[in-house]
C-alpha positions in Angstrom: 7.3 -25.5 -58.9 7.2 -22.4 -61.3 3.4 -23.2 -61.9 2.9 -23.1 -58.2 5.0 -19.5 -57.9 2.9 -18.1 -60.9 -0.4 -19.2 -58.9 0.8 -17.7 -55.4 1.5 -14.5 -57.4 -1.8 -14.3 -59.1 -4.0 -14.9 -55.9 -1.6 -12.2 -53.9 -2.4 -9.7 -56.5 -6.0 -10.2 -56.5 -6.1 -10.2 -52.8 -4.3 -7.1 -52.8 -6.5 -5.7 -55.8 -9.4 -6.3 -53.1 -8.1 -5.3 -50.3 -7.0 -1.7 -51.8 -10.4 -1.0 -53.3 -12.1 2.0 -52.9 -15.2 2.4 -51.2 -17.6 4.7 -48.9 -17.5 3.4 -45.5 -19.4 4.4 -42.4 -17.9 4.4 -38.6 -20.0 5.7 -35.8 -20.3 5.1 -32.1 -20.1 7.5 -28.7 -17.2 8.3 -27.2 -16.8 9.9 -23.8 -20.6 10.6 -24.4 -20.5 12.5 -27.7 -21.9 10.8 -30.6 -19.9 10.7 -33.9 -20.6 9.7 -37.5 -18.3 9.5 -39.9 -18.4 8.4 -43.6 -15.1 8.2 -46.0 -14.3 6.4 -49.3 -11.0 4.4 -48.4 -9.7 0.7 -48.7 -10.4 0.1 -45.1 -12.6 1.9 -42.3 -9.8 3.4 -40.6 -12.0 2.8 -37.1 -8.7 2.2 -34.8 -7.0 5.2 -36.1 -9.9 7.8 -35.5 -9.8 6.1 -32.4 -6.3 6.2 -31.9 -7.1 10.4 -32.5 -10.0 10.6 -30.1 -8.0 9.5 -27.4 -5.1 11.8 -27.8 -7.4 14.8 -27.8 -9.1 13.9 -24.9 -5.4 13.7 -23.2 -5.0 17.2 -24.5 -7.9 19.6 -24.1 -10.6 17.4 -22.3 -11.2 18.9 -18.7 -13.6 15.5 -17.4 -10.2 13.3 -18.1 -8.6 14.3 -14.9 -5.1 13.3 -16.7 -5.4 15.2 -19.7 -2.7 17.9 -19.7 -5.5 20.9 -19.5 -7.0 19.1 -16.3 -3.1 19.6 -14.8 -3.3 23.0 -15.9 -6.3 23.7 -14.0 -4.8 22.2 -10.9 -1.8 24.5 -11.5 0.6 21.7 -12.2 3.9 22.0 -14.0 2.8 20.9 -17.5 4.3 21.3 -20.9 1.6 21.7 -23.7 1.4 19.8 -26.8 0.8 20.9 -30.2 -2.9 20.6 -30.4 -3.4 22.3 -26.9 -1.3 25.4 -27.8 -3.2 25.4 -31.2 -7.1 25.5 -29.6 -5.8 28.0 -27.2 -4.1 30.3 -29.9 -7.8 29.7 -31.7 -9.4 30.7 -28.7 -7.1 33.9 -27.7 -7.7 35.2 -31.4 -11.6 34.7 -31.3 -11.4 36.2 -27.9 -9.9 39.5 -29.1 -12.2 39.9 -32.0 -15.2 39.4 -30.1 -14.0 41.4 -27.3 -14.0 38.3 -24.9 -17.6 36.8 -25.9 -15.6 33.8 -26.3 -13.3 33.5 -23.3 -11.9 30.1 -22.0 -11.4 31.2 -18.8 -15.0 31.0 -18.1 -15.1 27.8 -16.4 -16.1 29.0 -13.5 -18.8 30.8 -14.5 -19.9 27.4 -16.4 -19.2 24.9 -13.5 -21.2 27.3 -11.1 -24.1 26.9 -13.6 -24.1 23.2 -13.9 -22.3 23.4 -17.5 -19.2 22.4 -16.4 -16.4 19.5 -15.8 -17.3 20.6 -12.1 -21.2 20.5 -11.2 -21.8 23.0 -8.8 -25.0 24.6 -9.7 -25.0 27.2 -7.0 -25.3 30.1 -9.2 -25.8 32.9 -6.4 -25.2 36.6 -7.1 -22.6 36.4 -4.6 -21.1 33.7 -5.4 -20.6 35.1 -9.4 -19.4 37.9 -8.2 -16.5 36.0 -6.1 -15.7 34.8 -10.0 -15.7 38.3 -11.6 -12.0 38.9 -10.6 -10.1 35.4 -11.8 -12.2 35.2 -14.9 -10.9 36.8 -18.4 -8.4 34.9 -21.4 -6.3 38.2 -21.0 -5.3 36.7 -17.7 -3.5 33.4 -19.4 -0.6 33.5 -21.9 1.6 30.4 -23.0 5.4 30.5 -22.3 7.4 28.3 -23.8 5.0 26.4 -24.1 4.2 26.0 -20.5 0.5 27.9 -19.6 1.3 30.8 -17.4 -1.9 32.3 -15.1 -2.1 35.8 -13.6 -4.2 34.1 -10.8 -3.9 30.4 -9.7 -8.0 30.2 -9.4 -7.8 30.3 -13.3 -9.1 27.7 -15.2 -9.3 26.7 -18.7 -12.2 25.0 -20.6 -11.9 24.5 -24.1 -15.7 23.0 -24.7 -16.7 26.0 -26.8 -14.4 24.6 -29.3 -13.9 20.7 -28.7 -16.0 19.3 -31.2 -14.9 21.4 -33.8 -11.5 20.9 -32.7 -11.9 17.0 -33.2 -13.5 16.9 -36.3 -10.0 18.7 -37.6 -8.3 16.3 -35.9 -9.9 13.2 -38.0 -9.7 15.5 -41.2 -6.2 15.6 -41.2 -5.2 12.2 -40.2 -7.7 11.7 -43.4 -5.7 14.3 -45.4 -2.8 12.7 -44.3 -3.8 9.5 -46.1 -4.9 11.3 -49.2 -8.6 11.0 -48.8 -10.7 12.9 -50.8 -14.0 12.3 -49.5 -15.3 12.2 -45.9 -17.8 14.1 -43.9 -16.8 14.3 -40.0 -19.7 14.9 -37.5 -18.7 14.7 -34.2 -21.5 16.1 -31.4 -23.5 18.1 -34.3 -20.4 19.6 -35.5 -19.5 18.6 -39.1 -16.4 18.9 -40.9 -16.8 17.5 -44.8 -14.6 17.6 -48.1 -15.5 16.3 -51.4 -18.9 14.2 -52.8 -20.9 11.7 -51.1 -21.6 8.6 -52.0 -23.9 9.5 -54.8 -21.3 12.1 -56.3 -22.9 15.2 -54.9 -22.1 17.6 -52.2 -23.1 16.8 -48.4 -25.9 17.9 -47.7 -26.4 18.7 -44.1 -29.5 19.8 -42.1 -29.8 22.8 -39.9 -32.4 21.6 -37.4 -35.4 24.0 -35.7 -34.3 25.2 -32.2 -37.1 23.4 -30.1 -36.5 22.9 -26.3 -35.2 18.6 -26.7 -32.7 17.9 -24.4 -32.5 14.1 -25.9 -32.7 15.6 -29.5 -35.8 13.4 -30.4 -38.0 15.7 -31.9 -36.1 17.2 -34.6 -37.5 18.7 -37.3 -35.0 20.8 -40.2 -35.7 24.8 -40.7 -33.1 24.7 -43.4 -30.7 22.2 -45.5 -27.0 23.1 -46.2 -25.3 21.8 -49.4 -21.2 22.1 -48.5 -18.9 21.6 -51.4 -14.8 21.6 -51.7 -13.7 21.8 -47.9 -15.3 23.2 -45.2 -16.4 22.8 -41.5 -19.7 23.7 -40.0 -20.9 24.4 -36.4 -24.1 25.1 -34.5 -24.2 26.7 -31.2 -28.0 26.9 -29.7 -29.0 26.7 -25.6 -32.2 24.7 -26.8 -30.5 21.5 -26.2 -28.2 21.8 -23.1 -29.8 24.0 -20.5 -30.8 23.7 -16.7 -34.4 24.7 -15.8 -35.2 26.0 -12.5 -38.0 27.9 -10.6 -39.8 27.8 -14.3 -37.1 29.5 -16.0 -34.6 27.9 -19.1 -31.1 28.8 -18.4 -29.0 27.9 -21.5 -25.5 26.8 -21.7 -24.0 29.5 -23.1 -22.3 31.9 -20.8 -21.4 35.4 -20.9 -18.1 35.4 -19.7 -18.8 39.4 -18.5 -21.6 39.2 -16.3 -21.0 35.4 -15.0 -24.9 34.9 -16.3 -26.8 32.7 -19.0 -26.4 34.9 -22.4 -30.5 35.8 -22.8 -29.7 37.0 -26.1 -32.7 37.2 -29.2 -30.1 34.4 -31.0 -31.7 30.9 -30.4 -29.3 29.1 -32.8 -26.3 30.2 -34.7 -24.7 28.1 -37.6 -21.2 29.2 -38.8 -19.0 27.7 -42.0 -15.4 28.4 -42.2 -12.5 26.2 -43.5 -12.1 24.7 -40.1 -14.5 22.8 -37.7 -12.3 24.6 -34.9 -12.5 28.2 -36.0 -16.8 27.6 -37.4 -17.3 25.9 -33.4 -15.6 29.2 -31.7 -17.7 31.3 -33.6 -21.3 30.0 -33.1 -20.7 30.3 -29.7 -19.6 33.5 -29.3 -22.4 34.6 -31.7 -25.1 33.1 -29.1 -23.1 35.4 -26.7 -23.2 38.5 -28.8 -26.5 38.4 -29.7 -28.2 39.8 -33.4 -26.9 42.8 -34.0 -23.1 42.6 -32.3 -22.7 39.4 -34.1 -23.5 41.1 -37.7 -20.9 43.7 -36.8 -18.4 40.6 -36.3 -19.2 39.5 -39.5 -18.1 42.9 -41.3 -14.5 42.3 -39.9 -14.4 38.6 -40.1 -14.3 37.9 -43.6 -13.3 34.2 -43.3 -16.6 33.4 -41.6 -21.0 32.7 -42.9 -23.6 32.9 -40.6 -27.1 31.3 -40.6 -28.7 32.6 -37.3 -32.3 31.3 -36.3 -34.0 33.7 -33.7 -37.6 34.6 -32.8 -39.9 37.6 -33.5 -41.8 39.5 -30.7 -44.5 37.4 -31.4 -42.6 34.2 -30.9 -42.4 33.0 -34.5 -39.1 31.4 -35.6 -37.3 33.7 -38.4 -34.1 33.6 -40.3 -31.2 35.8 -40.9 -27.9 35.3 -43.1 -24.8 36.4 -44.3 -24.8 37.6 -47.9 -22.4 34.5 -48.8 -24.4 31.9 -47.0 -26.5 31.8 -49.9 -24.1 29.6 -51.9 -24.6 27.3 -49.3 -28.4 27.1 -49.3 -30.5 23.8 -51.0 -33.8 25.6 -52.0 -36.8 23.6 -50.8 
């Protein structure tokens, strides 16, 4: 009977031995229709708790779920925020102000009327902006105990400028939570990453050439990022998502003050900054700014880099970066 004991023991030990080995694993797949890829080094894949995370995002700060708490908003029902919502929105206010409301996430409007949106409309007529104008602006909305409270009922919130980025920090902390060292998080071209890869370096991550692909088949790199320690990383470009009509590309980005498609000399902007969130706000308020606003942001927003790709008068594709972007570069 003790022999028997001894044996149980020894097999439950080396089943346990196997089962809390570490190694790099790989989860992908599409959810809600935005690709993710994720790689960590754990004992297990972890693909029901990232999941698990996914789901209680979109129930916060995802305007297609008609449920989620910020779709309730919009319809101007009585609805307590959660943690994460109040947390994008502070994000958001913060970015707003320093930009001087080039961010702004009361611009749905503006980006449903252009076909962006949770709400299709493409309609984008000069009367029909300027019937916006006057409900549109994130000094409109405030939170109160933490209840959203709206200077105009026709208000609405969309938080897309940062989802992404905001989800990738959401799967980083459940990782940091479980003491992960390694991972890299890219969720919708959006990349949050700590530690080494499998090989023991730094991720390397490409910054692709801003070419008019709406399926993102033709890609080809204009510049490869090495990120080391902790770090998140976002790219913001209208070659991808835009709406072509009578011959001309409207992009996605807005600019919340004239209700139009920013036309700015910007035709991709990548930021790095400690958070996916806070990286995601700012590309997109860069493609809003434009070249020379967004290098005056900089100057007063030391917790941001900048890699911006735009294009000379004679349409040639040329690069521009921050002074401490260069620790990021991989020479080619």
């Amino acid at each position: 009977m003790k022999t028997r004991i001894i044996y149980w023991v020894l097999a439950s030990c080396i089943l346990c031995s196997c089962h809390d080995q570490m190694q790099y694993y790989e989860v992908t797949g599409t959810d809600l229709y935005t690709p993710y890829h994720i790689k960590l080094e754990y004992n297990e894949p972890l693909d029901s708790a990232i999941e698990k995370e996914f789901h209680q995002c979109y129930h916060s700060i995802n305007p297609f779920d008609s449920l989620s708490i910020i779709s309730m908003i919009n319809r101007n029902e009585d609805m307590h925020t959660d943690s994460l919502f109040r947390a994008v929105f502070n994000k958001a206010i913060e970015v707003g102000n320093k930009t001087d409301g080039m961010l702004d996430v009361t611009c749905a409007p503006f980006i449903n009327l252009w076909g962006f949106g949770f709400k299709k409309m493409n309609n984008p007529t000069p009367e029909a902006i300027d019937s916006i104008r006057s409900f549109v602006g994130f000094h409109k909305v405030k939170i109160e105990n933490d209840i959203v409270v709206k200077e105009d009922p026709r208000t609405l919130l969309n938080f897309s400028a940062l989802g992404d980025g905001t989800m990738c920090d959401v799967v980083a902390n459940l990782f940091e939570k479980k003491g992960i060292k390694n991972y890299m998080i890219e969720i919708g071209g959006e990349i949050m990453a700590k530690g080494v890869n499998p090989k023991g370096d730094c991720w390397h991550v490409g910054i692709v050439k801003p070419t008019y692909d709406s399926l993102g088949v033709h890609q080809e790199l204009q510049q490869v990022v090495r990120l080391c320690g902790k770090k998140g990383l976002a790219t913001s470009g209208n070659y991808r998502n835009y709406h072509e009509k009578n011959g001309v590309k409207y992009g996605h980005t807005i600019n919340p003050k004239t209700g139009y498609p920013a036309q700015q000399d910007i035709l991709s902007a990548t930021i790095i900054a400690d958070n996916c969130m806070t990286a995601d706000a700012y590309a997109t308020a860069f493609m809003a700014m434009g070249r020379e606003k967004a290098k005056l942001l900089k100057k007063k927003t030391p917790g941001i880099e900048y890699f911006i790709i735009y294009a000379d008068k004679k349409g040639k594709f040329c690069t521009e970066y921050s002074k401490g972007f260069t620790q990021y570069l991989v020479e080619k």
